[in-house]
C-alpha positions as CSV (number, residue, x, y, z in Angstrom):
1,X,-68.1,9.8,23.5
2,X,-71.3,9.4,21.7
3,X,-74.1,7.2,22.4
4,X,-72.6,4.2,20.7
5,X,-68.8,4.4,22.4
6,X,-67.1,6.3,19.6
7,X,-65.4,9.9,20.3
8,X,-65.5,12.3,17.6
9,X,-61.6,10.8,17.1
10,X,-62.3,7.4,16.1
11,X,-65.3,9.0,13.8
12,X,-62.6,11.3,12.1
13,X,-60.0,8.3,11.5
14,X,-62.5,6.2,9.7
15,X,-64.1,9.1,7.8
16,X,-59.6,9.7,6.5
17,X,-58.8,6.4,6.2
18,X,-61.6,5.4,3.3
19,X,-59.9,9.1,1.9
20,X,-56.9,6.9,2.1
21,X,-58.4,3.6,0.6
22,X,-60.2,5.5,-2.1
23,X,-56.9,7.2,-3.1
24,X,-55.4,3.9,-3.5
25,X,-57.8,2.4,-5.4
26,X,-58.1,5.8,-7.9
27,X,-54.7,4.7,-8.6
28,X,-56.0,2.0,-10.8
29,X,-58.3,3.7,-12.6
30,X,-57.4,6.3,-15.6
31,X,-59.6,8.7,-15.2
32,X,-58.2,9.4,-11.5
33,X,-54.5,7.7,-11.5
34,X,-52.8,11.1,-12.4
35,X,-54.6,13.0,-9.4
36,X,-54.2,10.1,-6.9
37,X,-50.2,9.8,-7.6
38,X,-50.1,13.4,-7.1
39,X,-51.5,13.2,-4.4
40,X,-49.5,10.4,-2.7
41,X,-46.8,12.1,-4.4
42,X,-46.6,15.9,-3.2
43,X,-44.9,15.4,0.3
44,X,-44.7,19.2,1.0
45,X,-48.0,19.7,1.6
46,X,-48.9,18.8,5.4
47,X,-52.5,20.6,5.6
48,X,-55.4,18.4,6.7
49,X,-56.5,16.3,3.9
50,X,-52.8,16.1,2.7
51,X,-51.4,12.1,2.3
52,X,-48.8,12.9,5.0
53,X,-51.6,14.6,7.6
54,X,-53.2,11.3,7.3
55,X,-50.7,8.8,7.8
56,X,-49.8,10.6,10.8
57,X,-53.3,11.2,12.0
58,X,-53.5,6.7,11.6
59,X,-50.2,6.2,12.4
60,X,-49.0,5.0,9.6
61,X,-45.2,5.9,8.6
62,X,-45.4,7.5,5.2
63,X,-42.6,5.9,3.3
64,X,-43.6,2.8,4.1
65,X,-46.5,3.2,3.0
66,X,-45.7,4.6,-0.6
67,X,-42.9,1.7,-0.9
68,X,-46.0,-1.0,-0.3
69,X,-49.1,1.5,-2.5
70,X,-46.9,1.9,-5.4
71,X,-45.3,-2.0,-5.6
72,X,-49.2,-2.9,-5.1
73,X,-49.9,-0.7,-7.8
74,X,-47.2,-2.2,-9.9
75,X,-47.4,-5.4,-9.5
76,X,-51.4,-5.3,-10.4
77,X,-50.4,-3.4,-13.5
78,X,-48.4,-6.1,-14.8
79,X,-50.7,-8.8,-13.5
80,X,-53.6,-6.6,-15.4
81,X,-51.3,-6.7,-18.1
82,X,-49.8,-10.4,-18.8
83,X,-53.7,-11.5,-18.4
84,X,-55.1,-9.2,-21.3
85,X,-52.0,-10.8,-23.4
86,X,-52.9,-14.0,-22.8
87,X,-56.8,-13.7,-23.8
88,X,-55.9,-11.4,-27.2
């Protein structure tokens, strides 16, 4: 532990999980979406970094969490959507 009461573990699972925020968030924008879904997306790789090394380094079960990113993701797209309709 350091000086302040965190170990080097607790610094390392805040330092992946704003990987993990960002990466959701990039999924809304167009410049990043297509890199972000891939990453979510490309299960086979495990290597640190990787979406499923992270959900298991938080403890988070991975297809739970892609059902809930991507019906986030959807539902804010049509939301996004139905609004610009309605001001046009």
């Amino acid at each position: 532990m350091n000086e302040k009461g965190m170990d080097k573990t607790d610094n390392e699972k805040r330092l992946w999980s704003a990987v993990f925020f960002r990466a959701i968030l990039d999924l809304k924008k167009k410049k990043h979406k297509a890199d972000a879904q891939f990453w979510f997306l490309r299960s086979r790789e495990t290597g640190a970094g990787s979406f499923p090394w992270i959900c298991e380094l938080l403890g988070l079960d991975r297809k739970r969490v892609l059902n809930v990113v991507f019906a986030w993701g959807f539902a804010l797209t049509n939301l996004i959507s139905t609004t610009e309709k309605k001001s046009a």
